[in-house]
C-alpha positions in Angstrom: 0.0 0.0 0.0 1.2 3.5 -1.2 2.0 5.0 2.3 1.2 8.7 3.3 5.1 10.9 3.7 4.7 13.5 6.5 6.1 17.0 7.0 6.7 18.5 10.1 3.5 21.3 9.5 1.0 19.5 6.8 0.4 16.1 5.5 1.6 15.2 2.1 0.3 13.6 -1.1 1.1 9.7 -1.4 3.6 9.3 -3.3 4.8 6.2 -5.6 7.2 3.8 -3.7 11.0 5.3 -3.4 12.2 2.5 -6.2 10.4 4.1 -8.5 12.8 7.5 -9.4 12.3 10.2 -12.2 13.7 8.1 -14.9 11.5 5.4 -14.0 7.9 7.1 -14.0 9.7 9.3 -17.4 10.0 5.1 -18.8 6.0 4.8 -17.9 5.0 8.0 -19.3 6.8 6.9 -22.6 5.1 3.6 -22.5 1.8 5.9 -22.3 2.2 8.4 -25.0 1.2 6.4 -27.8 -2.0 5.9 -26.3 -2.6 9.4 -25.4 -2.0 10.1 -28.9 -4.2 7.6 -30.4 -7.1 8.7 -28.5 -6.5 12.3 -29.6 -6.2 11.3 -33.4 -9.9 9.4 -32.6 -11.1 12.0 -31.4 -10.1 14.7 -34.5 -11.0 11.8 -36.9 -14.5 11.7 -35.4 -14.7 15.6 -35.2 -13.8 15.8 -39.0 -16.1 13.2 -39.9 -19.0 13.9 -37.3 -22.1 11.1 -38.7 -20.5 8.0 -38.9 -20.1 7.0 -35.6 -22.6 7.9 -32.2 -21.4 9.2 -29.1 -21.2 5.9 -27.4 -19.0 4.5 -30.0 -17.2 7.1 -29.6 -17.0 6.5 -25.6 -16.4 2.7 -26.6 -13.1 4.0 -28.5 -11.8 6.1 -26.0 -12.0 3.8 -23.3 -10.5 1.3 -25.0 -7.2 3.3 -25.5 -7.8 5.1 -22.5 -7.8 1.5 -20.5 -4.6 0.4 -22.2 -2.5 3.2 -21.0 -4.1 2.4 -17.4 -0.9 2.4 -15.6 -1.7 2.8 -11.2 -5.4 3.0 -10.2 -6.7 4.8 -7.1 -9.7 3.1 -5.1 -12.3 4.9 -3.2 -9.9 3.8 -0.2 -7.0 5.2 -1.2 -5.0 2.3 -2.5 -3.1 2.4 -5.5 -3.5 -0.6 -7.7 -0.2 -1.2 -10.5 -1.9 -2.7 -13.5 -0.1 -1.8 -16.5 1.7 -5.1 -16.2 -1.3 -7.1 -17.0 -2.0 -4.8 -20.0 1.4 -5.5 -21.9 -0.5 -8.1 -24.8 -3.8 -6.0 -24.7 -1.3 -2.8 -25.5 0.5 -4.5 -28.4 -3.1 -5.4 -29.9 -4.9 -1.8 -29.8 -1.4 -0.3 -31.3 -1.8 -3.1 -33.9 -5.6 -2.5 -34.7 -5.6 1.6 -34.3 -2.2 2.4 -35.6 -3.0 1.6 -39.1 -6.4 3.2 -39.6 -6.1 6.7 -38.6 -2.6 6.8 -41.2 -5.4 6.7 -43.5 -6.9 10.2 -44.8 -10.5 9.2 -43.6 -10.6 6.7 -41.0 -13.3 6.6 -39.3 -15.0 3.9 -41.4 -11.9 1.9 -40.9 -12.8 2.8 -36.8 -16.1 1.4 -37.0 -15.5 -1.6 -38.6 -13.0 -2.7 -36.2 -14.6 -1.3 -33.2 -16.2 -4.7 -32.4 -13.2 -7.0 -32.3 -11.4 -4.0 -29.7 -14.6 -3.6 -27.8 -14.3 -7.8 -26.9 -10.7 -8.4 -26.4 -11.1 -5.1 -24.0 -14.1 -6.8 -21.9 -12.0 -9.9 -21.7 -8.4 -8.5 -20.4 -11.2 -5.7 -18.0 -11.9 -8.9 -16.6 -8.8 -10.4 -16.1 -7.5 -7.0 -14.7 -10.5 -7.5 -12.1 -10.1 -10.5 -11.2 -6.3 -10.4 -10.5 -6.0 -7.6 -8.3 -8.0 -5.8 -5.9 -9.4 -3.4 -8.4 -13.4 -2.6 -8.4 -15.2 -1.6 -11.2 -16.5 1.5 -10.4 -12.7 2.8 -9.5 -11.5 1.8 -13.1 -14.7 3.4 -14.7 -13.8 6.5 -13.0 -10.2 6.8 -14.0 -10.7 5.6 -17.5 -13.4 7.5 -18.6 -12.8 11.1 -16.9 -9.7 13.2 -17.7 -8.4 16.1 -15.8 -7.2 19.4 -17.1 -3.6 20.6 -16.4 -1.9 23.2 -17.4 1.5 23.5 -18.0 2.7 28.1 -18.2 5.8 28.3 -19.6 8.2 31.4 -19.2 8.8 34.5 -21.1 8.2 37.9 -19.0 5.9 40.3 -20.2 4.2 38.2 -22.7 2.7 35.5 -20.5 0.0 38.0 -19.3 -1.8 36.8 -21.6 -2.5 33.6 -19.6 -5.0 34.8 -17.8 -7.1 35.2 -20.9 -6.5 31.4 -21.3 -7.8 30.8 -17.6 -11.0 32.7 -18.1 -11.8 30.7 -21.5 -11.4 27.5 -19.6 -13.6 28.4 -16.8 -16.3 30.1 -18.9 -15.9 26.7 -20.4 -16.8 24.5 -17.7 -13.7 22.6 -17.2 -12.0 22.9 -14.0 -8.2 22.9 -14.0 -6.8 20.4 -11.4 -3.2 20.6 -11.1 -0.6 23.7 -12.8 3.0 23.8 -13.4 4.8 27.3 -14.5 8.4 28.6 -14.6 9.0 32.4 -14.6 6.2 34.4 -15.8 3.7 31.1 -16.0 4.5 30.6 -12.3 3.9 34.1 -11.2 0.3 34.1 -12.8 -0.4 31.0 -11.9 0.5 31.1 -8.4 -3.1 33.6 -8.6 -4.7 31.2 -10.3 -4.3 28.3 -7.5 -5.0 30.3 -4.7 -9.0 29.5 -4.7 -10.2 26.4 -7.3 -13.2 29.2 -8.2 -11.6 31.2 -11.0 -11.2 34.9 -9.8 -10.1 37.4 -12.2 -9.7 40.0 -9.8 -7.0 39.5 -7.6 -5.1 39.2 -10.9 -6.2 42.8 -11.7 -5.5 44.2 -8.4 -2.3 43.0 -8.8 -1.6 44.4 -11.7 -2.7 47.8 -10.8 -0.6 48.0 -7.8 2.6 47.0 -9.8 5.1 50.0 -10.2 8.3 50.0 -12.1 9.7 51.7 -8.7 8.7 48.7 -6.5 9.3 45.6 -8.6 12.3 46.4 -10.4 15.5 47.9 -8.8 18.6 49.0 -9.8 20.6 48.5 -6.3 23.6 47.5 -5.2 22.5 44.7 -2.7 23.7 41.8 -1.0 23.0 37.9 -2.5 22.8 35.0 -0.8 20.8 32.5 -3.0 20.1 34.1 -6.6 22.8 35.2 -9.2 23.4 39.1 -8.5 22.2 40.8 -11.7 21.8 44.4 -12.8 18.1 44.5 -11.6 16.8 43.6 -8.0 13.5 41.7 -8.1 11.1 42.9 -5.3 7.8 41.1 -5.2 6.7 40.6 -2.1 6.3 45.0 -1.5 3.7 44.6 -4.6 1.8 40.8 -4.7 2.5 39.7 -1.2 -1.0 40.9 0.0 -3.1 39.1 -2.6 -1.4 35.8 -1.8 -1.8 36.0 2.3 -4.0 32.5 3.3 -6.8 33.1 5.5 -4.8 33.0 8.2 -2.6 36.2 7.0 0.4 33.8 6.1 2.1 34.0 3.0 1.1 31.7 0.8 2.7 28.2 0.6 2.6 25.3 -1.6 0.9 23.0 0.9 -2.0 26.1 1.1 -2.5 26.2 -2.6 -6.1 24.3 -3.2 -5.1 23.4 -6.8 -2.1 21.5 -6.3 1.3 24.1 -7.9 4.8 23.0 -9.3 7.3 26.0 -9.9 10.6 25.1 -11.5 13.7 27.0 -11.4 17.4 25.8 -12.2 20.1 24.9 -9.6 23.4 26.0 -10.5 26.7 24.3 -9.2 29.9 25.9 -8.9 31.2 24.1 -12.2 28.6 26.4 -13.6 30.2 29.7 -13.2 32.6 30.6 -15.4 33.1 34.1 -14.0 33.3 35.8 -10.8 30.0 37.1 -9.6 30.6 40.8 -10.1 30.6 39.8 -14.0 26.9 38.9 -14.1 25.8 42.1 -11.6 27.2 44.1 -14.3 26.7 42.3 -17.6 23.4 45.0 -18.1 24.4 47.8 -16.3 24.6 50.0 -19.4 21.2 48.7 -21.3 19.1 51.3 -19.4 18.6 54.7 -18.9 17.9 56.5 -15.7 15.5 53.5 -14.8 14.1 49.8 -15.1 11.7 51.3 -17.5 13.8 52.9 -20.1 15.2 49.5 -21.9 17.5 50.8 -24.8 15.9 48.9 -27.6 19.7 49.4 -28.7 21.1 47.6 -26.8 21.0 44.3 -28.6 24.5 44.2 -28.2 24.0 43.3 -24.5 21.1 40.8 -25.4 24.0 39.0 -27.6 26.1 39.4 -24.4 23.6 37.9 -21.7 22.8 35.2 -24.6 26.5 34.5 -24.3 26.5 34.2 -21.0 22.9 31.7 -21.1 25.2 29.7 -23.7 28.0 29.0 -21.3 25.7 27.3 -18.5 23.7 25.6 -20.8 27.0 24.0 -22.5 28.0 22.3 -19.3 24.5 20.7 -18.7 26.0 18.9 -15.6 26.0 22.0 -13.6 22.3 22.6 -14.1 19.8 21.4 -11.6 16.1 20.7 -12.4 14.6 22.1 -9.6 10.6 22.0 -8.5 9.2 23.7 -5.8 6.0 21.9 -4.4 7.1 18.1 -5.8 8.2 17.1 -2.4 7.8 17.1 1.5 10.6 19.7 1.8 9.5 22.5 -0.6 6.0 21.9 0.5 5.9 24.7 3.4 7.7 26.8 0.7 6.4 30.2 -0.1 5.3 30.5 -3.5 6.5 34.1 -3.9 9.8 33.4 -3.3 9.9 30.1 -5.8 8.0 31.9 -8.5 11.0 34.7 -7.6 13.5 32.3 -8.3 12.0 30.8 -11.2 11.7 34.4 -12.8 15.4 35.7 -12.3 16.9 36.4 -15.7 20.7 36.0 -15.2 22.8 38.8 -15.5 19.6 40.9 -15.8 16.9 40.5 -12.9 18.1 38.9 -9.4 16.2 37.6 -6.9 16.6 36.0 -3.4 15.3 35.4 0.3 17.6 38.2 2.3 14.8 38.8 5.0 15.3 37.3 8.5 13.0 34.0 8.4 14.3 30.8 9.0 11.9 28.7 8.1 12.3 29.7 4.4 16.2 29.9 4.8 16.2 25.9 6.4 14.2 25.4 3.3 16.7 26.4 0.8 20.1 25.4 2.7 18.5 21.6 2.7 17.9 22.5 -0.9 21.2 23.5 -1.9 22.6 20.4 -0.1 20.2 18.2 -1.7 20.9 19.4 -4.9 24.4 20.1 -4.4 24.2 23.4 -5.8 25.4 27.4 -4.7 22.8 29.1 -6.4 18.8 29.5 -7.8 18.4 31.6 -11.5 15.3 31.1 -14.0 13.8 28.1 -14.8 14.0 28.5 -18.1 17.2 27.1 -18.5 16.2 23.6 -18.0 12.5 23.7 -18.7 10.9 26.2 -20.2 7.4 24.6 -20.9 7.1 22.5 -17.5 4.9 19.5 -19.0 6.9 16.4 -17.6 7.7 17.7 -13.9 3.6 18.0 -13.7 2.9 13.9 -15.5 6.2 13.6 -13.1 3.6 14.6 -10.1 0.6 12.9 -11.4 1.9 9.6 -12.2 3.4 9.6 -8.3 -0.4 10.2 -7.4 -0.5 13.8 -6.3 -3.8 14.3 -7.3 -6.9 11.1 -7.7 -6.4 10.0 -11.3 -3.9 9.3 -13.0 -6.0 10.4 -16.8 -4.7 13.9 -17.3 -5.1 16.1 -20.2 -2.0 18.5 -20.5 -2.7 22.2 -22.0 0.6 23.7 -22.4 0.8 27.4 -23.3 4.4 29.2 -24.5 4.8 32.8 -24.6 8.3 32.7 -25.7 8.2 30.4 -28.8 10.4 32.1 -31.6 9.7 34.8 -33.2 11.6 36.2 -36.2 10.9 39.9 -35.5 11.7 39.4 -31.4 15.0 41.1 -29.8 14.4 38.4 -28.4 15.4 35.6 -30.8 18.3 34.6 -29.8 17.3 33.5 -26.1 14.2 32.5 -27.9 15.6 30.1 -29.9 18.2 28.8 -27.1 15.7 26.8 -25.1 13.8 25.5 -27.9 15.0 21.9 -26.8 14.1 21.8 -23.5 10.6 22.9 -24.5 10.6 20.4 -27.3 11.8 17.6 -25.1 8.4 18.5 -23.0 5.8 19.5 -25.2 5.9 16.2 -27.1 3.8 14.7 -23.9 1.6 17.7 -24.4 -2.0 16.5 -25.2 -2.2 20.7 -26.7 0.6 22.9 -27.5 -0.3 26.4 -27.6 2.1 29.0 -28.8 0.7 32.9 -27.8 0.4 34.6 -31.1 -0.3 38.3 -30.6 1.6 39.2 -26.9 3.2 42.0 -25.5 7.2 42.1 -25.0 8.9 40.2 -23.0 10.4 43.4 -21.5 7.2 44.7 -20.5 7.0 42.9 -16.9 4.6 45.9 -15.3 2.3 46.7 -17.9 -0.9 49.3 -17.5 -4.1 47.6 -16.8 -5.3 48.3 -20.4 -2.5 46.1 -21.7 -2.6 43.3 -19.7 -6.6 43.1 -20.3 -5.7 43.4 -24.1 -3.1 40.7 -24.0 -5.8 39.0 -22.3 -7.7 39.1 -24.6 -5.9 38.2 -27.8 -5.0 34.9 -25.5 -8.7 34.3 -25.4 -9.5 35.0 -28.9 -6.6 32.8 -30.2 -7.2 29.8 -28.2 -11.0 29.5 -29.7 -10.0 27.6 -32.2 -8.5 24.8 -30.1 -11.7 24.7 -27.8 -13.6 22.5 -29.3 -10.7 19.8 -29.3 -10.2 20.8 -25.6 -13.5 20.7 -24.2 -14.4 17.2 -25.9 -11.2 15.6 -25.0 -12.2 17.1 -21.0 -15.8 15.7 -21.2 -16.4 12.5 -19.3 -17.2 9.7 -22.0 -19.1 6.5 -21.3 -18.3 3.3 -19.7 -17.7 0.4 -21.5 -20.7 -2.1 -20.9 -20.1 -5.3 -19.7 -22.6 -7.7 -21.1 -22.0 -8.5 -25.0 -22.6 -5.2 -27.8 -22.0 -6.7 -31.0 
């Protein structure tokens, strides 16, 4: 039986035996993919071809794919049930029967004709499944046939304002979001968005308005303990602190968070640095004027520079650190502010850290740093820019009921040929690559403001809003069937 892991101040998710390691639920997420794609291809299939099969065929279809990526399944008691190794044969056999079909142009037809001979062999091995292990029905009928949204926000500054648009399509939608990742920007708006698990647009706008170039961004000459010193000081507790106290009047942490939160930021080890630390305080000292504000759009010489400088970690890939605040019991009583401060440092241009006097978020980071075995925290864009696996990473371990997910991943920093911006753009394209590939939808932001533009005016972050929303239509329909339960699979004889 999965057992409960405790913290000293709340009770954490079960978690997957220790023997099980990232690599290991990475191998079972591969093993799942195929299936996850299949079911997406039958569903477009039956969307372009909308009168040849009925909605319980359709069901039928789903579950049958939906069964043979079944990998651990929760019971009403909280037990965790491994099946996928009784599903090995039945796996090989859909692959076999479905893989072929939808290659074809129109394959539904193809779908229905073979629909009989996958709805059988799937009662049989159900059964099997059932009356090998401990499973009940109504458990597997649960997971298989209901999918939970998750979103995965990846980084890019200014232009991930947009997400919020995203947010308010999906609730005025219906479909509840049960889990989020984010790195930099994505994990500063989402850190709003799993406060409550009631979608409030508000908070979000109050923040905004009470953002100030003066009080986010500084250019000071201050001490650094955990961050990489840079040319700008991030301050975001004087701004967003008050919209993300609990209840209680606590800043928020993970373990208060009623949609479970991941925020990723990259560890550096010493073998990372290849210059003293006074080089990257300075590396952006002359790319403003008089302010934080005034960015000299000139100053692409310095964005080549700090690109440079990106290059020279990313070439040593030993040095970096994946790390995830909220994936454990350790960062679990972590404030989010301070992780989603992390996660949004920008090396050699915005610095973050935890200089205050409180030693409960200090112990937190030292143990981190140990465990890790690195010196300091930057932006998590250097190891994952789109965090899609760290939250199937979470899921798969049983952080939330099912194990069924559906993975919306937005980017607001894909490449862009007109960008300043290109170069760093184009540097993390294969991290995000690497993770959007277990993506059940990628969506790139189209219209969005710069990625300079981290305190925009109320009027432009309701904009970007807004072209969010008005680009992401298109992909609703896909999004809102693929979220909608579908039936069970009967058990008595169909065909």
């Amino acid at each position: 039986m999965i057992s409960r892991e405790m913290t000293q101040e709340v009770e954490y998710p079960p978690t997957l035996p220790p023997l099980l390691d990232s690599v290991q639920l990475d191998e079972v997420q591969d093993k799942r993919l195929p299936f996850t794609r299949l079911e997406a291809s039958i569903v477009r299939a039956v969307m372009a071809e909308p009168n040849v099969l009925s909605e319980t065929q359709v069901g039928w279809l789903r579950y049958v794919v939906s069964f043979a990526r079944s990998t651990w399944v929760r019971t009403a008691n909280q037990r965790d049930i491994h099946v996928e190794p009784l599903l090995s044969r039945f796996r090989w056999f859909v692959k076999h029967q479905l893989e072929p079909i939808l290659e074809r142009r129109y394959p539904v037809e193809g779908l229905k004709k073979v629909l009989p001979l996958l709805v059988q062999e799937t009662q049989r091995t159900r059964e099997m499944v059932l009356e090998q292990t401990e499973l009940d029905g109504v458990s597997l009928q649960q997971e298989v046939c209901n999918r939970q949204l998750v979103l995965a926000l990846g980084g890019g500054g200014g232009s991930g304002y947009g997400y919020a648009g995203a947010m308010r399509t999906l609730h005025h939608a219906g479909i509840p979001v049960e889990m989020i990742s984010g790195t930099s920007i994505g994990s500063l708006i989402g850190m709003f968005r799993v406060k409550t698990r009631i979608f409030d647009q508000l908070p979000m706008m109050e923040a905004v308005r009470s953002l100030t170039w003066a009080s986010v961004l500084r250019v000071l000459k201050v001490e650094n303990r955990y961050g990489v010193p840079a040319t700008l000081r991030l301050y975001l507790r004087s701004s967003l602190d008050e919209q993300l106290r609990t209840k209680e009047g606590r800043s928020m942490r993970f373990s208060d968070c009623e949609i479970p939160f991941l925020v990723v930021a990259t560890g550096l080890t010493v073998d990372a640095f290849k210059h003293d630390l006074s080089f990257y305080e300075h590396l952006m000292d002359d790319a403003f004027v008089d302010s934080p504000r005034l960015f000299k759009q000139s100053s692409l010489r310095r964005i080549v520079r700090m690109t440079s400088t990106l290059y020279e970690f990313l070439s040593n890939q030993n040095a970096l650190r994946e790390v995830v605040f909220g994936a454990d019991e350790l960062t679990a009583n972590a404030d989010v502010i301070d992780a989603a401060g992390f996660s949004s440092a920008v090396t050699g241009l915005l610095h973050y850290d935890v200089l205050r006097d409180e030693p409960r978020m200090t112990q937190i980071l030292d143990q981190m740093y140990g465990k890790f075995g690195i010196t300091r925290l930057t932006e998590g864009g250097l190891v994952n820019n789109v965090p899609v696996k760290p939250l199937l990473r979470e899921i798969m371990r049983g952080r939330i009921h099912s194990r069924n997910p559906f993975v919306l991943a937005l980017d607001c920093f894909s490449p862009q040929l007109t960008s300043m911006w290109y170069p760093v753009q184009k540097m993390i394209v294969p991290n995000v690559r690497a993770n959007i590939q277990h993506a059940d939808q990628y969506f790139a932001l189209g219209k969005r403001l710069s990625p300079i533009n981290v305190v925009p005016t109320v009027d432009q972050s309701l904009t970007a809003m807004n072209w969010t929303s008005e680009d992401l239509q298109q992909y609703m329909p896909f999004i809102t069937r693929m979220c909608a339960s579908h039936v069970d699979l009967p058990y008595q004889q169909v065909f």
